[in-house]
Predicted model as a PDB file, atoms N, CA, C, CB and O in Angstrom, pLDDT in the B-factor column:
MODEL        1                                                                  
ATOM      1  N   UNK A   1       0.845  -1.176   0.000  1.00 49.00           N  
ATOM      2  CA  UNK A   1       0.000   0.000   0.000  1.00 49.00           C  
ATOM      3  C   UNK A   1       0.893   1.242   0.000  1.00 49.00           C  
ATOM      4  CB  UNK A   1      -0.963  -0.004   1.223  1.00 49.00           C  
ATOM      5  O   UNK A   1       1.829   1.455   0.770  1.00 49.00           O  
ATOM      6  N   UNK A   2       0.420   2.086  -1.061  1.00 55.00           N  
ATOM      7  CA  UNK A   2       0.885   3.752  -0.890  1.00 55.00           C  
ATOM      8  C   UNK A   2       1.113   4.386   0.288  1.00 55.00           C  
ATOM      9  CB  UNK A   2      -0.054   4.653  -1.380  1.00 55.00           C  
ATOM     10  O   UNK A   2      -0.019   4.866   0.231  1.00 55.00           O  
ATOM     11  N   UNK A   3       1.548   4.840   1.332  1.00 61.00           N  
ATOM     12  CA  UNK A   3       1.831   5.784   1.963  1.00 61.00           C  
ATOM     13  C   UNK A   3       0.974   7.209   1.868  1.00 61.00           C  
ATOM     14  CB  UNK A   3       3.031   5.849   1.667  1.00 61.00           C  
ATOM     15  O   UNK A   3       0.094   7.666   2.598  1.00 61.00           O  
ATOM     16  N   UNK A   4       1.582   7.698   0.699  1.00 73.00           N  
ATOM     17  CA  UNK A   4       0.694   9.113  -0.099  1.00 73.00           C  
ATOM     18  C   UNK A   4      -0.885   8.973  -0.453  1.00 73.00           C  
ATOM     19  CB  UNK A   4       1.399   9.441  -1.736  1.00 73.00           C  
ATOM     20  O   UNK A   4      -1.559   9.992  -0.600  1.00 73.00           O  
ATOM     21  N   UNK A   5      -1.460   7.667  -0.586  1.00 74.00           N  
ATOM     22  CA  UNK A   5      -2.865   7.538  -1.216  1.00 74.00           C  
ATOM     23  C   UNK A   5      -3.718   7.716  -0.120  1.00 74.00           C  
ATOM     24  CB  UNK A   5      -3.185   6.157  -1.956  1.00 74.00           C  
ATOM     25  O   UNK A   5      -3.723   7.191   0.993  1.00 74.00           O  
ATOM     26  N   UNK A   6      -4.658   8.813  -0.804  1.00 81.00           N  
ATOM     27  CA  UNK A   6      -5.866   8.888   0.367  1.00 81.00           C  
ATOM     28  C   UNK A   6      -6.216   7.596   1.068  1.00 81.00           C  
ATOM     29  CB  UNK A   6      -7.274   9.374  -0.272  1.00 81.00           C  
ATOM     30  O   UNK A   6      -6.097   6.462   0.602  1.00 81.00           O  
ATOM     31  N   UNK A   7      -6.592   7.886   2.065  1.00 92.00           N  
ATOM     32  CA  UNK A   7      -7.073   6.999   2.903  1.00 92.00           C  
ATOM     33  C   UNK A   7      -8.463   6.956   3.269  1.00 92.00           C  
ATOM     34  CB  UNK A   7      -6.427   7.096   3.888  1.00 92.00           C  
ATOM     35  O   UNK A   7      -8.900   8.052   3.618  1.00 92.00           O  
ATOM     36  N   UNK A   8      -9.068   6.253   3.284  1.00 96.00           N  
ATOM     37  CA  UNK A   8     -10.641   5.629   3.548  1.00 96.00           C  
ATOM     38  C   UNK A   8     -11.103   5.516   4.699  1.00 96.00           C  
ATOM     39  CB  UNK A   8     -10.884   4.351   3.141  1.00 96.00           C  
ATOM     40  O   UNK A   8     -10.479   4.767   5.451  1.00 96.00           O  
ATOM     41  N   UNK A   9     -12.170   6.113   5.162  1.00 96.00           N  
ATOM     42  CA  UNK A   9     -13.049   5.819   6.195  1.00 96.00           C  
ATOM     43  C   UNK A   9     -13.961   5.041   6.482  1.00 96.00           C  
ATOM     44  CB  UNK A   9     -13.475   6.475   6.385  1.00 96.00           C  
ATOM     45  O   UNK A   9     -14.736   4.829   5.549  1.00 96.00           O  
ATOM     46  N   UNK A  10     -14.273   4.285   7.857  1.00 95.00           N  
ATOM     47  CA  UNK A  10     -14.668   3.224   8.251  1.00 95.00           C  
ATOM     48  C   UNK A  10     -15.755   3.873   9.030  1.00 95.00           C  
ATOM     49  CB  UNK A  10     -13.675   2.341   8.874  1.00 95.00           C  
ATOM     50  O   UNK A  10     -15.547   4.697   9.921  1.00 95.00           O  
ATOM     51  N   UNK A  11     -17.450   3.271   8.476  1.00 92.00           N  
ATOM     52  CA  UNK A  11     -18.490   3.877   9.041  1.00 92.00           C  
ATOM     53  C   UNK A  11     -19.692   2.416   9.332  1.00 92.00           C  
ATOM     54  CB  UNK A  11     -19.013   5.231   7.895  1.00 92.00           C  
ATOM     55  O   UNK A  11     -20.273   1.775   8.456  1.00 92.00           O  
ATOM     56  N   UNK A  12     -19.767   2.240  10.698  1.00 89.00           N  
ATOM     57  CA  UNK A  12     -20.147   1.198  10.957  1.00 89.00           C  
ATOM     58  C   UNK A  12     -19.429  -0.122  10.285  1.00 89.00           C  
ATOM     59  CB  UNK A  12     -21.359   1.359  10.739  1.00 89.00           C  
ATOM     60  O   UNK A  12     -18.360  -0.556  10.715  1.00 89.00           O  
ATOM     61  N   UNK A  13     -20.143  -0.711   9.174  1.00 89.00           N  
ATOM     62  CA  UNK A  13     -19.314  -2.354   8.544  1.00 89.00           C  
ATOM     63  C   UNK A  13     -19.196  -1.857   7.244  1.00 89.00           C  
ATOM     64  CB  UNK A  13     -20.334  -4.141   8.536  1.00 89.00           C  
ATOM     65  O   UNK A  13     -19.002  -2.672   6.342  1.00 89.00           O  
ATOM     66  N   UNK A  14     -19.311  -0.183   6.881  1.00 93.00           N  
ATOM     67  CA  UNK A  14     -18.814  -0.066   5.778  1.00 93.00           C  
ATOM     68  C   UNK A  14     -17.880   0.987   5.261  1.00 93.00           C  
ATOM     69  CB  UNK A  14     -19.676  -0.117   5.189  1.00 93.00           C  
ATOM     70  O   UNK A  14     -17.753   2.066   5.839  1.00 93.00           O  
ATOM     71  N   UNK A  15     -17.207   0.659   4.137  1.00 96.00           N  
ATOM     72  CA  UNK A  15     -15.723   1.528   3.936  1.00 96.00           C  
ATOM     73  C   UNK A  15     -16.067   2.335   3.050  1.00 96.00           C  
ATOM     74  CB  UNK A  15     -14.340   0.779   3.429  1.00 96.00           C  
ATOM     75  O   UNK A  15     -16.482   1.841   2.001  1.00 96.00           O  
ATOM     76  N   UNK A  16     -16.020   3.575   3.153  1.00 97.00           N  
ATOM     77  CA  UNK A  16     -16.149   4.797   2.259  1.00 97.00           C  
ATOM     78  C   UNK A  16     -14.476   5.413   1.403  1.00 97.00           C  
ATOM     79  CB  UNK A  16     -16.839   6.094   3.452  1.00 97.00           C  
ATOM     80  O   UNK A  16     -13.311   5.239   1.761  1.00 97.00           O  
ATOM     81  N   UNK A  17     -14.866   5.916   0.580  1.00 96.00           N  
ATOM     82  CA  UNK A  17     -13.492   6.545  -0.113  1.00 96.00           C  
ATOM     83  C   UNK A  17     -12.901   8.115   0.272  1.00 96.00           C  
ATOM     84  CB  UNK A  17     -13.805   6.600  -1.754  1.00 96.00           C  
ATOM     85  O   UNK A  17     -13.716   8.939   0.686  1.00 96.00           O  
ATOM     86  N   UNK A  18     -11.870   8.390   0.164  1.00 96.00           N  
ATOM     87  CA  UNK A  18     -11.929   9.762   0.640  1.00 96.00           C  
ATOM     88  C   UNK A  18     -12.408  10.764  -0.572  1.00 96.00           C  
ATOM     89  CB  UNK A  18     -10.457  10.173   1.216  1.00 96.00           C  
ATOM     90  O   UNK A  18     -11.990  10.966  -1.712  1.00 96.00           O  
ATOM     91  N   UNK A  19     -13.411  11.259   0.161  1.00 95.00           N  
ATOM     92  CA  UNK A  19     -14.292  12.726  -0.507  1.00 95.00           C  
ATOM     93  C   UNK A  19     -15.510  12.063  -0.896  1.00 95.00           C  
ATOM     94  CB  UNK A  19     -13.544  13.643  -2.057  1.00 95.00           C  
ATOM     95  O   UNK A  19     -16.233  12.497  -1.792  1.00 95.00           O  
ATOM     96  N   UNK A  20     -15.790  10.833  -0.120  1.00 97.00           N  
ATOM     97  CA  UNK A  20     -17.319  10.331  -0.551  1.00 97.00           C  
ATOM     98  C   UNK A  20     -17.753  10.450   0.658  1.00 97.00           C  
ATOM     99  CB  UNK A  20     -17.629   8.793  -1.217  1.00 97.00           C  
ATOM    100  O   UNK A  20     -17.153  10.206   1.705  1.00 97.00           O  
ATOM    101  N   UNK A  21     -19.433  11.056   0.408  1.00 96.00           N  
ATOM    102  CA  UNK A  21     -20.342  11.160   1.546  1.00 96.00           C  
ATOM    103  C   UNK A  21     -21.729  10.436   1.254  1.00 96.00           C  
ATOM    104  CB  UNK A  21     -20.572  12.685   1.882  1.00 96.00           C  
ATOM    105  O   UNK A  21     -22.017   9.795   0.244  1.00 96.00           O  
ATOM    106  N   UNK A  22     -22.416  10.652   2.223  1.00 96.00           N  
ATOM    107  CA  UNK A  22     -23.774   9.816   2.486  1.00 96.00           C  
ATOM    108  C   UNK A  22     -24.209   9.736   3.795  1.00 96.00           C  
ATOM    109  CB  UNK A  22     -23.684   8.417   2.077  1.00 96.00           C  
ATOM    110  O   UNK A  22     -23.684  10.080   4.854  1.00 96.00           O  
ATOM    111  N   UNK A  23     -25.235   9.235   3.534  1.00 94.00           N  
ATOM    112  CA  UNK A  23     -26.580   9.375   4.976  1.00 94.00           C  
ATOM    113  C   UNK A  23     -26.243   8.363   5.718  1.00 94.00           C  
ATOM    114  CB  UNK A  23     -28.437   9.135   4.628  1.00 94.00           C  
ATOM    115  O   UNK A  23     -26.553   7.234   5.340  1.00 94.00           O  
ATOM    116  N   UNK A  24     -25.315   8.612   7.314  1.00 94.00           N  
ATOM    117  CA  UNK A  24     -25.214   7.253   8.098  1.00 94.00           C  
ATOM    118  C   UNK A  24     -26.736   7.022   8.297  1.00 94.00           C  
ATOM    119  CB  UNK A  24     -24.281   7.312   9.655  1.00 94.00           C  
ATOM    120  O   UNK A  24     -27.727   7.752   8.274  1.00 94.00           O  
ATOM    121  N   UNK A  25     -26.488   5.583   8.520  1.00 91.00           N  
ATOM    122  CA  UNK A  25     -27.252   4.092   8.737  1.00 91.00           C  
ATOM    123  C   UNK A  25     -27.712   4.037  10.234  1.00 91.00           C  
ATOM    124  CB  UNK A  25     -26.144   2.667   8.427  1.00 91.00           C  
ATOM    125  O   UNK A  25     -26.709   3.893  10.933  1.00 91.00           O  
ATOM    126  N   UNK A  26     -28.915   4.101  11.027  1.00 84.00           N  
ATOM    127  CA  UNK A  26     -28.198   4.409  12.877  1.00 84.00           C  
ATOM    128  C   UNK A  26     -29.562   3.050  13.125  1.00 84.00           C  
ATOM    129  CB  UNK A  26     -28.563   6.893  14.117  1.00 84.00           C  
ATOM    130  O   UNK A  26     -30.749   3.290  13.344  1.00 84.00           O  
ATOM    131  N   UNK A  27     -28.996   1.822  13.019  1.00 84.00           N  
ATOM    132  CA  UNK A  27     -30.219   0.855  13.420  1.00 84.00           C  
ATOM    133  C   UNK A  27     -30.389   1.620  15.115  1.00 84.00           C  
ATOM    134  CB  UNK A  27     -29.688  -1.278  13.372  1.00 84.00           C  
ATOM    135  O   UNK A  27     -29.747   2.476  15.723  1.00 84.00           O  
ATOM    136  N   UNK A  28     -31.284   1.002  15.345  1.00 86.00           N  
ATOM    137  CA  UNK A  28     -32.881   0.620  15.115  1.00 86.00           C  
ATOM    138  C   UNK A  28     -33.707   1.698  13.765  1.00 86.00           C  
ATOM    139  CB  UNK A  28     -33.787   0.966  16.902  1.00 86.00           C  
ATOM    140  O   UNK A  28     -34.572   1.253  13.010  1.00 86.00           O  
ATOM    141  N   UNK A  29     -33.154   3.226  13.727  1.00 85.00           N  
ATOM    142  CA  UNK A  29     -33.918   3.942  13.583  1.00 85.00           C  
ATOM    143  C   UNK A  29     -33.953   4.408  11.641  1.00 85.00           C  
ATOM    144  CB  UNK A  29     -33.561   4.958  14.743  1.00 85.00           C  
ATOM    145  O   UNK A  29     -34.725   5.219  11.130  1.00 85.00           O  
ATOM    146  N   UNK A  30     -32.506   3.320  10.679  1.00 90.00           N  
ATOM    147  CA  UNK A  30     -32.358   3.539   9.666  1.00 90.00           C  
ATOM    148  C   UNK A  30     -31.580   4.505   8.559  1.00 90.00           C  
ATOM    149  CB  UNK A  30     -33.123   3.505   9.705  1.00 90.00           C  
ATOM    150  O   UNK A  30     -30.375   4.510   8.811  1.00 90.00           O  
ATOM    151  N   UNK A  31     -31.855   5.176   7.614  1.00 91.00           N  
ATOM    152  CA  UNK A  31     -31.253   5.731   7.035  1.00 91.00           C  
ATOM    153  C   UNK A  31     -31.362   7.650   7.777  1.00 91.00           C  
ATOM    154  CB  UNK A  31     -31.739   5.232   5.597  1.00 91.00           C  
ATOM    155  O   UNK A  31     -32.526   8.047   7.810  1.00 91.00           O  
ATOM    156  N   UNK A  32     -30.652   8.344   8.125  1.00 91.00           N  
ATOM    157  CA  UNK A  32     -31.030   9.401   8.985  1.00 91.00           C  
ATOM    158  C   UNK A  32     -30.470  10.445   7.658  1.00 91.00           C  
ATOM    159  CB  UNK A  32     -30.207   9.448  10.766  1.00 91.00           C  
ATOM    160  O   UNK A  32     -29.320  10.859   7.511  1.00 91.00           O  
ATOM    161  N   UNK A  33     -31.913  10.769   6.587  1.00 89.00           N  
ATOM    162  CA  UNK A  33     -31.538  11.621   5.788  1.00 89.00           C  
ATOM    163  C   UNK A  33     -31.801  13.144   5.936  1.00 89.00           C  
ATOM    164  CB  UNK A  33     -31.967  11.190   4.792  1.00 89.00           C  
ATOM    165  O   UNK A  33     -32.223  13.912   5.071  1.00 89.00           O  
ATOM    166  N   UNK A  34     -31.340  13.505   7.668  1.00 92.00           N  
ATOM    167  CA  UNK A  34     -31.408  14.832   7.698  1.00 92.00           C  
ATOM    168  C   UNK A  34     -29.811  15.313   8.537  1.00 92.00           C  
ATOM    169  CB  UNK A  34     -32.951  15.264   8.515  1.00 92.00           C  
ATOM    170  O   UNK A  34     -29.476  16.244   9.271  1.00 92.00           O  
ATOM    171  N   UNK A  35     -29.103  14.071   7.930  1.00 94.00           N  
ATOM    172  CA  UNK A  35     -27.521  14.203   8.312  1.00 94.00           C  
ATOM    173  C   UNK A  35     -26.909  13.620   7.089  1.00 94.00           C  
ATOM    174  CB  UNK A  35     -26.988  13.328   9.775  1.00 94.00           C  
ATOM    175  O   UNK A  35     -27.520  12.913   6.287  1.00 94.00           O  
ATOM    176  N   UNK A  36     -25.529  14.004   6.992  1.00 95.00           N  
ATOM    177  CA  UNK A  36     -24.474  13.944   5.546  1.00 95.00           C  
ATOM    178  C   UNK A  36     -23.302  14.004   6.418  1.00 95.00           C  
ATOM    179  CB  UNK A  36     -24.530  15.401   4.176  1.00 95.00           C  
ATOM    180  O   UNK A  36     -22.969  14.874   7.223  1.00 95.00           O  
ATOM    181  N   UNK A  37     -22.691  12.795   6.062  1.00 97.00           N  
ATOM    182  CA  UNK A  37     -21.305  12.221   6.470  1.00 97.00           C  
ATOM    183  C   UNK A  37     -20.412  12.359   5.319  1.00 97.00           C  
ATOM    184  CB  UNK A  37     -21.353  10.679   6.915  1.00 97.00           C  
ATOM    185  O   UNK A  37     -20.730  12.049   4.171  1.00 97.00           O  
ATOM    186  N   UNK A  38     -19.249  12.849   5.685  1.00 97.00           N  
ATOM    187  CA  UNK A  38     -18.288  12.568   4.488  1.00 97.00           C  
ATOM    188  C   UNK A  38     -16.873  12.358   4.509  1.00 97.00           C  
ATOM    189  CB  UNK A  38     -18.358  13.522   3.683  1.00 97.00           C  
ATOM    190  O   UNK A  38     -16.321  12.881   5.478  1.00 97.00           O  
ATOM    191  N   UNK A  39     -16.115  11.730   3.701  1.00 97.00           N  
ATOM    192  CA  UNK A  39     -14.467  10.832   4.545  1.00 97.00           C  
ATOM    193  C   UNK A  39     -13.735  11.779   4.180  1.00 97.00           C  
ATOM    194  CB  UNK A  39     -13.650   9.099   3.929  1.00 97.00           C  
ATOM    195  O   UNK A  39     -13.791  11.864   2.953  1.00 97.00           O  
ATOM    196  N   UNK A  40     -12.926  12.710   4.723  1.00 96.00           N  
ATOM    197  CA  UNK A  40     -11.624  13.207   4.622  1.00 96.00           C  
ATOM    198  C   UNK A  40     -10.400  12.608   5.349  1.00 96.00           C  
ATOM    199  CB  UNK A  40     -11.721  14.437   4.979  1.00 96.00           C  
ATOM    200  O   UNK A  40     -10.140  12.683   6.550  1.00 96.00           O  
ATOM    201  N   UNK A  41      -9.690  11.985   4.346  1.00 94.00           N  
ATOM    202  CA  UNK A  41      -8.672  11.359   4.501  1.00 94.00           C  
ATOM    203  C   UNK A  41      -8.155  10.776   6.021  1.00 94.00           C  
ATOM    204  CB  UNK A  41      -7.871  12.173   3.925  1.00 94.00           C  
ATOM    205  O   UNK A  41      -7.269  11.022   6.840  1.00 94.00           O  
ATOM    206  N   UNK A  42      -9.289   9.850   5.849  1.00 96.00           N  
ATOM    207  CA  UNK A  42      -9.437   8.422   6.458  1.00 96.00           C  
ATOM    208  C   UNK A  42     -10.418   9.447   7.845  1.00 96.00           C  
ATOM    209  CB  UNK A  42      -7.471   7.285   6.959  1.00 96.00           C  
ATOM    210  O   UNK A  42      -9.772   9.053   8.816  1.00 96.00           O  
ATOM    211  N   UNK A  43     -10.905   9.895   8.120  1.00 96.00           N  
ATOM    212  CA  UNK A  43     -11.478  10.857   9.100  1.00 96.00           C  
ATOM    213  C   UNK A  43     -13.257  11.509   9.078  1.00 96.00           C  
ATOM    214  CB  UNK A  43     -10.456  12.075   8.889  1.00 96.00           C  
ATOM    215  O   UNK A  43     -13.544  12.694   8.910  1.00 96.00           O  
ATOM    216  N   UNK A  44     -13.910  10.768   9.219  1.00 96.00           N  
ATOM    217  CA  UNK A  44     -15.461  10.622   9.110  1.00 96.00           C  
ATOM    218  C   UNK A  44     -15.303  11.962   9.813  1.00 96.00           C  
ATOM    219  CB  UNK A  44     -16.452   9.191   9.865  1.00 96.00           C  
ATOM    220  O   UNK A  44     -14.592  12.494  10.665  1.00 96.00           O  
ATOM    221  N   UNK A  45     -16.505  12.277   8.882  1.00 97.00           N  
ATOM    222  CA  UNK A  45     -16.959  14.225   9.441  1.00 97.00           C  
ATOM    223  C   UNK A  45     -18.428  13.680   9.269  1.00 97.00           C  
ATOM    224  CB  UNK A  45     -16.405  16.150   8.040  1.00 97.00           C  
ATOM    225  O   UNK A  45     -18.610  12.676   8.579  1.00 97.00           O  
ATOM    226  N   UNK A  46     -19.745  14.487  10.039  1.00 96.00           N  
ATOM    227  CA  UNK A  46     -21.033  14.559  10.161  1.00 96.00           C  
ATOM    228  C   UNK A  46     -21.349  15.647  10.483  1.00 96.00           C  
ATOM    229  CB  UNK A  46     -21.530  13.793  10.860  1.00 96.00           C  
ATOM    230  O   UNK A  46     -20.486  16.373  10.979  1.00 96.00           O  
ATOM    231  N   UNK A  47     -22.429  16.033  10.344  1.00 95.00           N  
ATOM    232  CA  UNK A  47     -23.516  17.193   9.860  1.00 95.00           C  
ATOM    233  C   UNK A  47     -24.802  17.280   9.774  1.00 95.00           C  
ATOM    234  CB  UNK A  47     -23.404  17.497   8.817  1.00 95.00           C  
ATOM    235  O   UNK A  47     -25.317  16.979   8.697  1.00 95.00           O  
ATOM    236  N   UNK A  48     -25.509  17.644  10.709  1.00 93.00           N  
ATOM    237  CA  UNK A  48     -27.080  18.043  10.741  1.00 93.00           C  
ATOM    238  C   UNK A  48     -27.496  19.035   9.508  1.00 93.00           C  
ATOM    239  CB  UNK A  48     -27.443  18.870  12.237  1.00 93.00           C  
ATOM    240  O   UNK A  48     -26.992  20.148   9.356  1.00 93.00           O  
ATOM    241  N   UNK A  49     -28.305  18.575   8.810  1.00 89.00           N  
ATOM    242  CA  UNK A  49     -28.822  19.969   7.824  1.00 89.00           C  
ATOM    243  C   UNK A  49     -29.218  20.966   8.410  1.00 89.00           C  
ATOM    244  CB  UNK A  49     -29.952  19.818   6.926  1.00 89.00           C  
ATOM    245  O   UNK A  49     -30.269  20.835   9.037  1.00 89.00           O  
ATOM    246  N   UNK A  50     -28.621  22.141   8.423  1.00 88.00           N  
ATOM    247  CA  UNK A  50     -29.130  23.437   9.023  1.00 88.00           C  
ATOM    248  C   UNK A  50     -30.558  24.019   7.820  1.00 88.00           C  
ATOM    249  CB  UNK A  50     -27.535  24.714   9.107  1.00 88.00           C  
ATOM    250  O   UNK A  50     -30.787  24.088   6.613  1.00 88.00           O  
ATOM    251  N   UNK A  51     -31.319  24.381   9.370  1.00 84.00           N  
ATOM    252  CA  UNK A  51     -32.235  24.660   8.415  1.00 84.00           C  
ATOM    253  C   UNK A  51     -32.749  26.125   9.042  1.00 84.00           C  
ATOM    254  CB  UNK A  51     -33.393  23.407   8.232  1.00 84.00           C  
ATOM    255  O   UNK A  51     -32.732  26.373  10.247  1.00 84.00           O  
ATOM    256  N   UNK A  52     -33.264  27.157   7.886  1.00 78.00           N  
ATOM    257  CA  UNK A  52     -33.190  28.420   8.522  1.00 78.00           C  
ATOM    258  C   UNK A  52     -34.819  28.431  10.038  1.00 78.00           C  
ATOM    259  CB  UNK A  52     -33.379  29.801   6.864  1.00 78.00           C  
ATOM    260  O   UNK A  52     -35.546  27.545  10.486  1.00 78.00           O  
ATOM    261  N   UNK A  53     -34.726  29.450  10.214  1.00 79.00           N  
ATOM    262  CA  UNK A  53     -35.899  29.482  11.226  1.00 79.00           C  
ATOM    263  C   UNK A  53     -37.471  29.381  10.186  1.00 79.00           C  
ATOM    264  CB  UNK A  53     -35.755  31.192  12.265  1.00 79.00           C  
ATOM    265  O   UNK A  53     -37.605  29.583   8.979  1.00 79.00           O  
ATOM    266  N   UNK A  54     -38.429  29.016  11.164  1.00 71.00           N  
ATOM    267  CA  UNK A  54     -39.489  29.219  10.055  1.00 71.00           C  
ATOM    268  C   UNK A  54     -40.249  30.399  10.769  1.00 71.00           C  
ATOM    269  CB  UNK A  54     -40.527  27.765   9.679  1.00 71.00           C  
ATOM    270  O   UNK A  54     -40.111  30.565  11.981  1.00 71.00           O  
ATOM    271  N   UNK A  55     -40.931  31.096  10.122  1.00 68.00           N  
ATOM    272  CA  UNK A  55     -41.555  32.409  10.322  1.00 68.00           C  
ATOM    273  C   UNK A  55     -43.228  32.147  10.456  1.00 68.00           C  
ATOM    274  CB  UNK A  55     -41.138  33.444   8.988  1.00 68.00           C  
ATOM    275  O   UNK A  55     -44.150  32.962  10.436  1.00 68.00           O  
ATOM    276  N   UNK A  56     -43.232  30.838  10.585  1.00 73.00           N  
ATOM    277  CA  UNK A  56     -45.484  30.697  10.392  1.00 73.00           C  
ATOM    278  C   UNK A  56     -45.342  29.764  12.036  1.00 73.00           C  
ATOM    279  CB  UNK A  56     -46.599  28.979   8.157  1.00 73.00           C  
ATOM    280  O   UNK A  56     -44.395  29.246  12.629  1.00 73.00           O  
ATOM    281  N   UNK A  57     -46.731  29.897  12.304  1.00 69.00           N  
ATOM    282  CA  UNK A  57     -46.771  29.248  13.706  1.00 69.00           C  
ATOM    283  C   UNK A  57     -47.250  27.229  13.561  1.00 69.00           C  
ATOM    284  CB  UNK A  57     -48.239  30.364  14.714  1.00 69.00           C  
ATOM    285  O   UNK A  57     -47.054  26.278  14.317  1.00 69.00           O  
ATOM    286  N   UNK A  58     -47.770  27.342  12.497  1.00 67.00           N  
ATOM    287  CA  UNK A  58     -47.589  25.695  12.115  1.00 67.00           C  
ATOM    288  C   UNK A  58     -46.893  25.560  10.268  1.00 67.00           C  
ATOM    289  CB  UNK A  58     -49.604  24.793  12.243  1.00 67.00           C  
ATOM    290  O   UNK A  58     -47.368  25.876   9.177  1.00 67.00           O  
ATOM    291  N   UNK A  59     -45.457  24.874  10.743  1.00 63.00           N  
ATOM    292  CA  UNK A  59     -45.295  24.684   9.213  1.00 63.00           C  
ATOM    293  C   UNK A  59     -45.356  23.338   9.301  1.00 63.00           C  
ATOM    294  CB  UNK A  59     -43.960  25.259   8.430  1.00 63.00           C  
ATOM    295  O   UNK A  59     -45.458  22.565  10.253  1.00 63.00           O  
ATOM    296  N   UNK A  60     -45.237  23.136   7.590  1.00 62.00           N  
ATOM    297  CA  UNK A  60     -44.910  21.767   7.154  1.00 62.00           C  
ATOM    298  C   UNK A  60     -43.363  21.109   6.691  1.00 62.00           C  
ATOM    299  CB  UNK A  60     -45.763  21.650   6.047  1.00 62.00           C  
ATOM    300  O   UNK A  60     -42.287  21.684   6.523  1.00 62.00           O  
ATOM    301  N   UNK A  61     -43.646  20.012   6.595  1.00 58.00           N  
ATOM    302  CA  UNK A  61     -42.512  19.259   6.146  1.00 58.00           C  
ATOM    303  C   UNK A  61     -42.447  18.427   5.172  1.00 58.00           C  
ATOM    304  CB  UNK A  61     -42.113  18.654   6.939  1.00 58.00           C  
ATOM    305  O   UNK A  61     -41.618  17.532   5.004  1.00 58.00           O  
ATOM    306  N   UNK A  62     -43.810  18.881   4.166  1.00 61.00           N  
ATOM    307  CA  UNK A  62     -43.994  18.258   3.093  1.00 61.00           C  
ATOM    308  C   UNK A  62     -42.950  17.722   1.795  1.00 61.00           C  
ATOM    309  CB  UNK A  62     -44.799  18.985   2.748  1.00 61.00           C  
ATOM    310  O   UNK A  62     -43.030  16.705   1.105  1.00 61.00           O  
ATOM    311  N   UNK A  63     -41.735  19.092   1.771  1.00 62.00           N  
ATOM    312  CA  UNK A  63     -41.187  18.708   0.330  1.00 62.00           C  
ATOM    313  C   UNK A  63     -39.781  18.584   0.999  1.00 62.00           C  
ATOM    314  CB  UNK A  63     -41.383  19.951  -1.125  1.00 62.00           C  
ATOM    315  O   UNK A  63     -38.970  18.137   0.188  1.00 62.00           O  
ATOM    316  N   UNK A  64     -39.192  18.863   2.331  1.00 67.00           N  
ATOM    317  CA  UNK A  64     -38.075  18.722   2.782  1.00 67.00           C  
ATOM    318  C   UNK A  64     -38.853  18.309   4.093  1.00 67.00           C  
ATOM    319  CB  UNK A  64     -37.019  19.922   2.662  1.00 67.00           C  
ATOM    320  O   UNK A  64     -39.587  18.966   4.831  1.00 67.00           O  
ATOM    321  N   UNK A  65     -38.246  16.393   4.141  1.00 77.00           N  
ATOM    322  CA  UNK A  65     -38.658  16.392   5.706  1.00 77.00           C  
ATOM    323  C   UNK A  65     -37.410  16.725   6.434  1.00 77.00           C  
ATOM    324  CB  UNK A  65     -39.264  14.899   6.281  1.00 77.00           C  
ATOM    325  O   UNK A  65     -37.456  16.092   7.489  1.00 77.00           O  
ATOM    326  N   UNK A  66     -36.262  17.453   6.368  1.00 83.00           N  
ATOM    327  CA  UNK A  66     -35.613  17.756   7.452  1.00 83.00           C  
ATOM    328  C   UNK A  66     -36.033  19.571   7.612  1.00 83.00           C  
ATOM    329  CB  UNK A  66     -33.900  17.274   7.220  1.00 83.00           C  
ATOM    330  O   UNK A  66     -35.469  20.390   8.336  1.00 83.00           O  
ATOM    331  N   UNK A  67     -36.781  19.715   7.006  1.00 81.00           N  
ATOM    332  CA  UNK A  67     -36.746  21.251   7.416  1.00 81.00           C  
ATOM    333  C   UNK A  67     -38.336  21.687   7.138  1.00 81.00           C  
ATOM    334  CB  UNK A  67     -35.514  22.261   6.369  1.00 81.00           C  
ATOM    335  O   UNK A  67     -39.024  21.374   6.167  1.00 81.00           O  
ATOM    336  N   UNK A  68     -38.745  22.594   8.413  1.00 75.00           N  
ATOM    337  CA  UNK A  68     -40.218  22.985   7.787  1.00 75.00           C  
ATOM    338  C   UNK A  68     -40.447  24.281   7.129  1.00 75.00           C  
ATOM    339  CB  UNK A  68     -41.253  22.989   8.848  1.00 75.00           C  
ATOM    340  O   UNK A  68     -39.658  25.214   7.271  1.00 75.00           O  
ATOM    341  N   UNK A  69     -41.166  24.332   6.645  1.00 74.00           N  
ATOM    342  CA  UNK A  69     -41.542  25.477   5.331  1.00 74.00           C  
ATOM    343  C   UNK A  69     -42.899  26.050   5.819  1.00 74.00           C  
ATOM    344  CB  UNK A  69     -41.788  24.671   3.542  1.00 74.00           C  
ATOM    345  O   UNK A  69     -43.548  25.170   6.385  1.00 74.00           O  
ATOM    346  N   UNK A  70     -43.567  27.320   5.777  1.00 73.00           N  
ATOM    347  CA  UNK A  70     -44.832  27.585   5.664  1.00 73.00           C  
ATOM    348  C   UNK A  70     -45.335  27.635   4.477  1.00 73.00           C  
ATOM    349  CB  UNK A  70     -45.097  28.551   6.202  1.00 73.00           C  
ATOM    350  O   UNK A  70     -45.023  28.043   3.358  1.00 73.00           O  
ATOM    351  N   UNK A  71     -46.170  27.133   4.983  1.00 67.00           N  
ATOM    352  CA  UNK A  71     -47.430  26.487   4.103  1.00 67.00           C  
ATOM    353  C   UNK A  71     -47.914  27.539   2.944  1.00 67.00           C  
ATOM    354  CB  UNK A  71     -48.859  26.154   5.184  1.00 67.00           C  
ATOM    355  O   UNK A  71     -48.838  27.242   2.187  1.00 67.00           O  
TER     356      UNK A  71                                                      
ENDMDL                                                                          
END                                                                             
């Protein structure tokens, strides 16, 4: 093995490449697509989607379920 070659990150039982991301896996509860993981050289980074404030007193979450929108 290279020395110099990016190195890969280890996320639960699976191996990612460096500069590839995706939605960790969190059993019981599944794919958690309102977080984005991504490997920098060999070094798992994670991230909540920021989502701005909402301005209505009931929104929805119809077209983004990580973030609500008024209606």
């Amino acid at each position: 093995m290279q020395a110099d070659a990016p190195r890969a990150c280890r996320f639960g039982r699976r191996w990612y490449l460096n500069n590839e991301s995706w939605h960790p896996s969190v059993p019981p509860f599944g794919e958690m697509k309102c977080i984005l993981c991504w490997c920098v050289e060999g070094e798992t980074h994670c991230q909540r989607q920021e989502c701005p404030p909402s301005a209505c007193a009931s929104p929805a979450t119809r077209d983004n379920p990580c973030c609500a929108k008024c209606r």
